[in-house]
N, CA, C and O atoms as a CHARMM CRD file, in Angstrom:
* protein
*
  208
    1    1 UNK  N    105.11100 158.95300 -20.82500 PROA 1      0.00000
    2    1 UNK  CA   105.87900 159.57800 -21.87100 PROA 1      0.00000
    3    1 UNK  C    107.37400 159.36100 -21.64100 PROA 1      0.00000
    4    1 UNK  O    107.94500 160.35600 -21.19300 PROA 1      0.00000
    5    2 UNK  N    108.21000 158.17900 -21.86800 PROA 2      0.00000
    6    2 UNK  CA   109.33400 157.78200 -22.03000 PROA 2      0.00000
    7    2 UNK  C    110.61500 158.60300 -22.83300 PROA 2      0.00000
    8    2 UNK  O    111.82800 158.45700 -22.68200 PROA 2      0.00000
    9    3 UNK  N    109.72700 159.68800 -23.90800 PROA 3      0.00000
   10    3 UNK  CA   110.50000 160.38000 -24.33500 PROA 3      0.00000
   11    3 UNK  C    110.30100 162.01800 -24.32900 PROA 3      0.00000
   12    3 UNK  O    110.76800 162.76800 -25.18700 PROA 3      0.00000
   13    4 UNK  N    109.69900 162.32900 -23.45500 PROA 4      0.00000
   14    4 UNK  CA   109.22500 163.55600 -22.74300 PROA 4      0.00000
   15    4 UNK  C    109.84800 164.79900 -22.68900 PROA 4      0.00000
   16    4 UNK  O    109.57400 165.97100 -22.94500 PROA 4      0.00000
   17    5 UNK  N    111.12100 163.90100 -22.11200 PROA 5      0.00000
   18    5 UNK  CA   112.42600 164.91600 -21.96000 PROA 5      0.00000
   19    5 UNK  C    113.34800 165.18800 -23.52400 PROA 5      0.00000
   20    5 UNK  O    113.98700 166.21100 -23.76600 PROA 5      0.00000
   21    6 UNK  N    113.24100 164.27000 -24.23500 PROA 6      0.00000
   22    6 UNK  CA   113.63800 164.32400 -25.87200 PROA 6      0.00000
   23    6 UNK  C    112.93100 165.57000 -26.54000 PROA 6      0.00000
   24    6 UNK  O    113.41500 166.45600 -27.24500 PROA 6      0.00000
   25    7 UNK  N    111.21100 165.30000 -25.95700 PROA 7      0.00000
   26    7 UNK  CA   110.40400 166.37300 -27.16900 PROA 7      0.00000
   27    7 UNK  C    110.96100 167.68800 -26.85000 PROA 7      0.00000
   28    7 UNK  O    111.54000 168.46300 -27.61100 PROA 7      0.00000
   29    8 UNK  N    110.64100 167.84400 -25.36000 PROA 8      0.00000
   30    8 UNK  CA   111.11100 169.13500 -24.88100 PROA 8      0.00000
   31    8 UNK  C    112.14100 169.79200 -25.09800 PROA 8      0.00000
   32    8 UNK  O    112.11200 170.97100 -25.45200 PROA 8      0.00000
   33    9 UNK  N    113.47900 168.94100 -24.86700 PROA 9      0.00000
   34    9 UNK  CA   114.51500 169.13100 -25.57500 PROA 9      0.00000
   35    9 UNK  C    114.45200 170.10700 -27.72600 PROA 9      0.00000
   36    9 UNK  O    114.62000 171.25800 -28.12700 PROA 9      0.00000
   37   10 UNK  N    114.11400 168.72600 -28.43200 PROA 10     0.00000
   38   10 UNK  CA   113.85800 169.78500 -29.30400 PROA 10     0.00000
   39   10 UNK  C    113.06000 170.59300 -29.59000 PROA 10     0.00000
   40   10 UNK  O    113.15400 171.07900 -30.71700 PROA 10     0.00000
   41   11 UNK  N    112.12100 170.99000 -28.81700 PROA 11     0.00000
   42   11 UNK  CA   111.23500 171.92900 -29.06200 PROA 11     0.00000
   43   11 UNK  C    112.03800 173.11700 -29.24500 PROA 11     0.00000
   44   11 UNK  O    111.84300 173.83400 -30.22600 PROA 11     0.00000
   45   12 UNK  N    113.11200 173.44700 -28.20400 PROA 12     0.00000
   46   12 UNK  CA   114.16200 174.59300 -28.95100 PROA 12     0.00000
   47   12 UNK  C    115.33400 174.53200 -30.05000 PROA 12     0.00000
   48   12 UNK  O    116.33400 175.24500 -29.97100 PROA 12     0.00000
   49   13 UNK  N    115.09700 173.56200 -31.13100 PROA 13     0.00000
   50   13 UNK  CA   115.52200 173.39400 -32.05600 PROA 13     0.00000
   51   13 UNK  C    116.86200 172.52400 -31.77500 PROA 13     0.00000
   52   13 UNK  O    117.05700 172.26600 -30.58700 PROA 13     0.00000
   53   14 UNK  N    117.68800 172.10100 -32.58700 PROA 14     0.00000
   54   14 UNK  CA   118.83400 171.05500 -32.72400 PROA 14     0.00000
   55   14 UNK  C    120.38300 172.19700 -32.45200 PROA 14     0.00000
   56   14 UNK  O    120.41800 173.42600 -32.50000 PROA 14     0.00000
   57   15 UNK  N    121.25000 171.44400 -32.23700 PROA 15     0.00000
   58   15 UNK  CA   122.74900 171.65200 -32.38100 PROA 15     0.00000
   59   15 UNK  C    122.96700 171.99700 -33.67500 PROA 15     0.00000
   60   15 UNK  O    121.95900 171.78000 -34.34600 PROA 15     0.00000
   61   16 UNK  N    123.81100 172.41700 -34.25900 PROA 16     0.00000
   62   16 UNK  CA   123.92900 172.70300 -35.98200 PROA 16     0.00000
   63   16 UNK  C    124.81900 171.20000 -36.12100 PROA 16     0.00000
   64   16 UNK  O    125.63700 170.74600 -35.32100 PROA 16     0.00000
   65   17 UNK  N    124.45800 170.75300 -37.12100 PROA 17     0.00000
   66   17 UNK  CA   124.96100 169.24400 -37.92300 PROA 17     0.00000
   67   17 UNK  C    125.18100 169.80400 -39.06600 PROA 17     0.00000
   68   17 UNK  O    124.79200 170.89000 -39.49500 PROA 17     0.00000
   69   18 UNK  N    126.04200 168.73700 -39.69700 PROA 18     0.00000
   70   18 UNK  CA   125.85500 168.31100 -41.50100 PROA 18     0.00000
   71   18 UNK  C    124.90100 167.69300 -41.99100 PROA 18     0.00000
   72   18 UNK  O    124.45700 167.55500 -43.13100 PROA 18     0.00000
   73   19 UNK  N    124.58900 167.27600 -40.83500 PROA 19     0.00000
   74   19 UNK  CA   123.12200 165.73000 -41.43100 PROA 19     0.00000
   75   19 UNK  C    123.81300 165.11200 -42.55100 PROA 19     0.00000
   76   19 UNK  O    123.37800 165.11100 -43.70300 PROA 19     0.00000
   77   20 UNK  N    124.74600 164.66300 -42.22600 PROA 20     0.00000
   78   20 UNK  CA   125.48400 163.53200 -43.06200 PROA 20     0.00000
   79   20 UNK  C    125.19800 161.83600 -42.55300 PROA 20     0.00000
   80   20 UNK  O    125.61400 161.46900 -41.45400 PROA 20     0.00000
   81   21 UNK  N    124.75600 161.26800 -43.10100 PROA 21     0.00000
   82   21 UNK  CA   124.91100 159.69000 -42.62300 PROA 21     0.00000
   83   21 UNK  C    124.91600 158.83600 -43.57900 PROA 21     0.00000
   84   21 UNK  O    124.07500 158.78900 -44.47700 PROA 21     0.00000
   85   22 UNK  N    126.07200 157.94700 -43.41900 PROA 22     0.00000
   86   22 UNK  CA   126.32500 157.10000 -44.74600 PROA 22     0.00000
   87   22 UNK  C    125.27100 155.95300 -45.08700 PROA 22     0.00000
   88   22 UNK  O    124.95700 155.58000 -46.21700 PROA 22     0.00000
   89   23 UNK  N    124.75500 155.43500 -43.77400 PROA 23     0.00000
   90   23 UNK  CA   123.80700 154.08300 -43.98000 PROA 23     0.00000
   91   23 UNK  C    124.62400 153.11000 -44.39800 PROA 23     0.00000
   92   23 UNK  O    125.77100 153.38900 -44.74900 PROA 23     0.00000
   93   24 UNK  N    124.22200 152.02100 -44.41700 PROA 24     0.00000
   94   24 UNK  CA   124.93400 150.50700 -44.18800 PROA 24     0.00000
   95   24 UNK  C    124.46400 150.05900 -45.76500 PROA 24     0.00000
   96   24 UNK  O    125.51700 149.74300 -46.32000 PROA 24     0.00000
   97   25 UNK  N    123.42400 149.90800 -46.65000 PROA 25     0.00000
   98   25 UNK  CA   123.13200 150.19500 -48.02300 PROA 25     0.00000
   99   25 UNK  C    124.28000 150.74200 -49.28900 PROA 25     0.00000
  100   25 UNK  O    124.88000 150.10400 -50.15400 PROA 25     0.00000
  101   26 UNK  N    124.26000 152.37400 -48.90700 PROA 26     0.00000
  102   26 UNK  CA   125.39800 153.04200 -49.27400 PROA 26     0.00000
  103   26 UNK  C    126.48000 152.48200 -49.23800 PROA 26     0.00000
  104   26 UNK  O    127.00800 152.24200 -50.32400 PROA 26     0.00000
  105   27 UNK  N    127.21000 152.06800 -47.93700 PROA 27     0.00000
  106   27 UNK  CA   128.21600 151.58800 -47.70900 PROA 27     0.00000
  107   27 UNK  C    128.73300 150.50600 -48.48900 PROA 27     0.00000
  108   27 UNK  O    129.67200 150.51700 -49.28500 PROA 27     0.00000
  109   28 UNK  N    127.82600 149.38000 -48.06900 PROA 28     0.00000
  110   28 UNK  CA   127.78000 147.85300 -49.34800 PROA 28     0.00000
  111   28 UNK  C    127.73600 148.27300 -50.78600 PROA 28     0.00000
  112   28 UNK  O    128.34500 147.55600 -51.57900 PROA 28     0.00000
  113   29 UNK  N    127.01600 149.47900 -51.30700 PROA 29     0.00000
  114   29 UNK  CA   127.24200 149.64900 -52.37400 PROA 29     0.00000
  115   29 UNK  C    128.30800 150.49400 -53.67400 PROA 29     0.00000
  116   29 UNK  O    128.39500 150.50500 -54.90100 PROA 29     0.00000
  117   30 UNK  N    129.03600 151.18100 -52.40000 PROA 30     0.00000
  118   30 UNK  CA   130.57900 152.21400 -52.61200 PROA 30     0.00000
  119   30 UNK  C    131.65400 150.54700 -52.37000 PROA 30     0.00000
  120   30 UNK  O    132.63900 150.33700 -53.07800 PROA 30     0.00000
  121   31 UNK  N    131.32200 149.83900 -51.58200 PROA 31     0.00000
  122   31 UNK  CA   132.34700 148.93700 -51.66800 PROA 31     0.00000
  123   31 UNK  C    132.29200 147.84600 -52.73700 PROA 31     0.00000
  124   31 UNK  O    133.19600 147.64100 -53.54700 PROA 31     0.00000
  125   32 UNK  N    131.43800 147.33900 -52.68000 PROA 32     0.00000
  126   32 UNK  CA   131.35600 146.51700 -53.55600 PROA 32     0.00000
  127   32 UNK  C    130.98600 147.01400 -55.73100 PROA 32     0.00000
  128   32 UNK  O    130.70400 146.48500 -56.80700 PROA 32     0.00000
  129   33 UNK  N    131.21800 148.04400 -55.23700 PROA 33     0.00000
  130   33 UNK  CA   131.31100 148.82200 -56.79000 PROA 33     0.00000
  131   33 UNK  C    130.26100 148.57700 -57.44300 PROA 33     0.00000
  132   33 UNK  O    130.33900 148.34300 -58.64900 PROA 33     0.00000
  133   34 UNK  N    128.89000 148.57900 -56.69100 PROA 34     0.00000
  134   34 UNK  CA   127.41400 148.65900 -57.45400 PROA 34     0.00000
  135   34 UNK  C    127.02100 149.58400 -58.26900 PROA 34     0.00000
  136   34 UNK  O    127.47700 150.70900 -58.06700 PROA 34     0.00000
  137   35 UNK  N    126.08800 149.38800 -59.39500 PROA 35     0.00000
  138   35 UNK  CA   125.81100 150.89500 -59.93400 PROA 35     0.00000
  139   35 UNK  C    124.56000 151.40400 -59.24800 PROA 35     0.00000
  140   35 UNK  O    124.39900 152.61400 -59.08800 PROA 35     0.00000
  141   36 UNK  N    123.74900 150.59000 -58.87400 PROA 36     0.00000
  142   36 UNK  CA   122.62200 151.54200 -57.84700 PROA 36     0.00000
  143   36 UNK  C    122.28600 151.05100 -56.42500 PROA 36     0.00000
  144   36 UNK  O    122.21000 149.82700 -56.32400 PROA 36     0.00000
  145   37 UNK  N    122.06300 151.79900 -55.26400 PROA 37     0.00000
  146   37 UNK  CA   121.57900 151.36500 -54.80300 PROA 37     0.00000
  147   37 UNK  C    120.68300 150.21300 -54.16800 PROA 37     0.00000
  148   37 UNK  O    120.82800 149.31100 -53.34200 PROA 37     0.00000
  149   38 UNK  N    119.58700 150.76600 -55.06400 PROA 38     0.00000
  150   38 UNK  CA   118.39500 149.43000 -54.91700 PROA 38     0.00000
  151   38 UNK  C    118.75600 147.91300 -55.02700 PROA 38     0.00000
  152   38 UNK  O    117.84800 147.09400 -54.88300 PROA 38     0.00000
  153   39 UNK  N    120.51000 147.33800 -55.36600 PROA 39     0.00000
  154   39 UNK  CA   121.15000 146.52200 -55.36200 PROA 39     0.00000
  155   39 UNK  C    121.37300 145.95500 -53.95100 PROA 39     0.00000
  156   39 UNK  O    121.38500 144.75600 -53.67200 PROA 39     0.00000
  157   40 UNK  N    121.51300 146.77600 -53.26800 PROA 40     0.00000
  158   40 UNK  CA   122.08200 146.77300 -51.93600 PROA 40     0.00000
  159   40 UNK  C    120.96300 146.67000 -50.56200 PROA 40     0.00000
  160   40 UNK  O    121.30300 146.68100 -49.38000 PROA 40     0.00000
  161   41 UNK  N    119.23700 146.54500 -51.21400 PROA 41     0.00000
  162   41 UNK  CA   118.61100 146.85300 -50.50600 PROA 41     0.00000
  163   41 UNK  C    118.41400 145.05000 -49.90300 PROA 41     0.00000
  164   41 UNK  O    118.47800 144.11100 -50.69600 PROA 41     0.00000
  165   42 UNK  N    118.15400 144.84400 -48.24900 PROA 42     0.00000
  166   42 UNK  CA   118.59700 143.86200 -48.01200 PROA 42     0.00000
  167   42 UNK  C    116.87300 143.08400 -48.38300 PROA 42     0.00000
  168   42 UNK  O    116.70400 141.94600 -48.81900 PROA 42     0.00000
  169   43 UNK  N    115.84500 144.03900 -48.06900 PROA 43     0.00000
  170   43 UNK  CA   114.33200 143.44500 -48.51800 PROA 43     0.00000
  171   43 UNK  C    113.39600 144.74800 -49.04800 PROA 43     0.00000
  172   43 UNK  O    112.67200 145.61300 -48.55500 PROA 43     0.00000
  173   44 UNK  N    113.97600 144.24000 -50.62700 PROA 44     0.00000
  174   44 UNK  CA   112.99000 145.48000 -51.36400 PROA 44     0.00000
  175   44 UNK  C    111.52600 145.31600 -51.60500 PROA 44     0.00000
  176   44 UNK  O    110.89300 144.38800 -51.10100 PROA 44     0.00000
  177   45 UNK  N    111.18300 145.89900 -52.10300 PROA 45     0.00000
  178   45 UNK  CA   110.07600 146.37000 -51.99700 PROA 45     0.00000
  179   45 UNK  C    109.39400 145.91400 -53.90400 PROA 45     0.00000
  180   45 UNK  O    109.88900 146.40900 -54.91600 PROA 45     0.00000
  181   46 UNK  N    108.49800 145.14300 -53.90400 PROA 46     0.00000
  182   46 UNK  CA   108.03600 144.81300 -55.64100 PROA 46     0.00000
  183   46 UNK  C    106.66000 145.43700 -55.33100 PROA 46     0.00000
  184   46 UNK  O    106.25500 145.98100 -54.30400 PROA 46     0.00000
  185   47 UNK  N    106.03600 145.19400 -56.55900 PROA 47     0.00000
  186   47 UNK  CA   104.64900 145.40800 -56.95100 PROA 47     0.00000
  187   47 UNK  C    104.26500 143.78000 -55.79700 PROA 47     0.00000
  188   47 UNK  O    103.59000 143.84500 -54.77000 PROA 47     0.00000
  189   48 UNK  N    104.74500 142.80600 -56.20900 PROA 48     0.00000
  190   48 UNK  CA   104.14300 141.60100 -55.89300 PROA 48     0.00000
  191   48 UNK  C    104.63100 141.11400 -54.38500 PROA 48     0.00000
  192   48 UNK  O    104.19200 140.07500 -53.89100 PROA 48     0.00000
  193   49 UNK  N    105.68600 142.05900 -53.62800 PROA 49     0.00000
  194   49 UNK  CA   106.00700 141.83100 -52.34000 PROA 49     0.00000
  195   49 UNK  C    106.38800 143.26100 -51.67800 PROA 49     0.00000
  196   49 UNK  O    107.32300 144.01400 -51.95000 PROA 49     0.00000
  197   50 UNK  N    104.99200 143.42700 -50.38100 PROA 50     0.00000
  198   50 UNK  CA   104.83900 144.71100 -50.29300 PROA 50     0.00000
  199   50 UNK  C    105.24200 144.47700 -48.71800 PROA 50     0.00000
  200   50 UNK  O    104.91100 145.51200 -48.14000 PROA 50     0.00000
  201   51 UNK  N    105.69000 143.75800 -47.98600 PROA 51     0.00000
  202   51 UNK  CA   106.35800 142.81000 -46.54500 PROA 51     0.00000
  203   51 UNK  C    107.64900 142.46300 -46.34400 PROA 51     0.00000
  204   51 UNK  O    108.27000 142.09900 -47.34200 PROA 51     0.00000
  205   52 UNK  N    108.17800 142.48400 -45.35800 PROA 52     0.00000
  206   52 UNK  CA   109.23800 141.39200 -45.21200 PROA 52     0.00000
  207   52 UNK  C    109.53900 140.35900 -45.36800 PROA 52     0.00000
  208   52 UNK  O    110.65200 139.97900 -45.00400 PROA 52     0.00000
């Protein structure tokens, strides 16, 4: 168990956060002045491609 000391750890719950995270998606898509998201996705997801 490599992460043993992690579970245990939160087993008494987290630090207080914002749980804010911008993601690299978001980012490309506030900069480059996209209107959605799903623009920005680097390998989406179709009916006809369900893989990388």
């Amino acid at each position: 168990d490599d992460f043993k000391w992690y579970l245990d750890l939160r087993k008494y719950g987290s630090v207080p956060h914002s749980g804010f995270g911008l993601g690299i998606e978001r980012l490309v898509s506030w900069i480059c002045g996209l209107p959605h998201i799903r623009e920005t996705i680097p390998f989406p997801r179709t009916l006809t491609r369900l893989e990388p």
